[in-house]
Every structure is written in C-alpha cells, then in structure tokens.
C-alpha positions in Angstrom: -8.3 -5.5 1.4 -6.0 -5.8 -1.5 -2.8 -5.1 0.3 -0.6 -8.0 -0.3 -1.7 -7.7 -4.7 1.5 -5.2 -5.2 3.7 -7.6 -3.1 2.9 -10.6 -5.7 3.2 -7.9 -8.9 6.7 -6.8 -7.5 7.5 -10.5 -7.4 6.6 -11.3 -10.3 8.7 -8.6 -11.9 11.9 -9.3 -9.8 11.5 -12.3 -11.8 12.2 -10.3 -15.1 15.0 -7.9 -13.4 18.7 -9.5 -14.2 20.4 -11.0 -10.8 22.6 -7.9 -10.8 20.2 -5.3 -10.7 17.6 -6.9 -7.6 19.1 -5.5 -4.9 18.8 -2.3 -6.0 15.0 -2.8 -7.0 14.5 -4.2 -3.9 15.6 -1.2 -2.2 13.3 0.8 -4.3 10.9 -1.2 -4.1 10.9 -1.5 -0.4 11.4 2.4 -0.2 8.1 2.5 -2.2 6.2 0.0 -0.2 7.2 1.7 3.3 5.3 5.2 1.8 2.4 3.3 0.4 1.9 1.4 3.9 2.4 5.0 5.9 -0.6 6.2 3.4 -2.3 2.9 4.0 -2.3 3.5 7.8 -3.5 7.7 6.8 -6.1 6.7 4.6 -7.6 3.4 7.0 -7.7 5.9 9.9 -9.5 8.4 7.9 -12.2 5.6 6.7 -12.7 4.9 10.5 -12.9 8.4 11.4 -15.4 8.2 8.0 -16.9 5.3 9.6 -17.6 6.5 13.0 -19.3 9.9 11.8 -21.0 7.9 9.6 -22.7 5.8 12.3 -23.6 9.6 14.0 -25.8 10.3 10.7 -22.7 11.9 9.0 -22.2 11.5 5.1 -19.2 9.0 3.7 -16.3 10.0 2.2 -14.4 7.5 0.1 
C-alpha cells in the first residue's frame, strides 16, 4: 500500500515550484489527490469484492 508515495513526490516538487505559484498547485494538486483517493476507495472495494469471490472458488481480477 503505496498511498502516501505521491504525497512525498508532490512535496518534493512544491519544493521546485516558485513561492508565488504554491497555492495554486496546491489546489491542483489537492483537486487531483481527492479523485485519485475516490478511485482508491472504487478500486479497494472492487479487490475485496475480488477477494471474497475469490475465497468462493471464483477467479482474481487485478
């Protein structure tokens, strides 16, 4: 569970990003990490549904 990875890339290029421009790459970049966590919850509930099938004998989709 790699989740918190793009958190310390984004940091690390906040670093490069002139003082004046931050806030509006934070907002992006918060807009951006909202959508990716909304697909993170869609695609963990699809590996348990996954999961669960797979413990009936069903195959596992990744």
């Amino acid at each position: 569970m790699d989740v918190n990875l793009p958190a310390v890339e984004v940091g690390v290029r906040m670093l490069n990003v002139e003082e004046g421009r931050q806030k509006e790459v934070l907002r992006r970049v918060v807009a951006i990490m909202r959508s990716n966590l909304k697909g993170y919850r869609e695609q963990r509930s699809v590996q348990d549904m996954a999961a669960k099938s797979k413990s009936a004998g069903g195959t596992r989709h990744r």
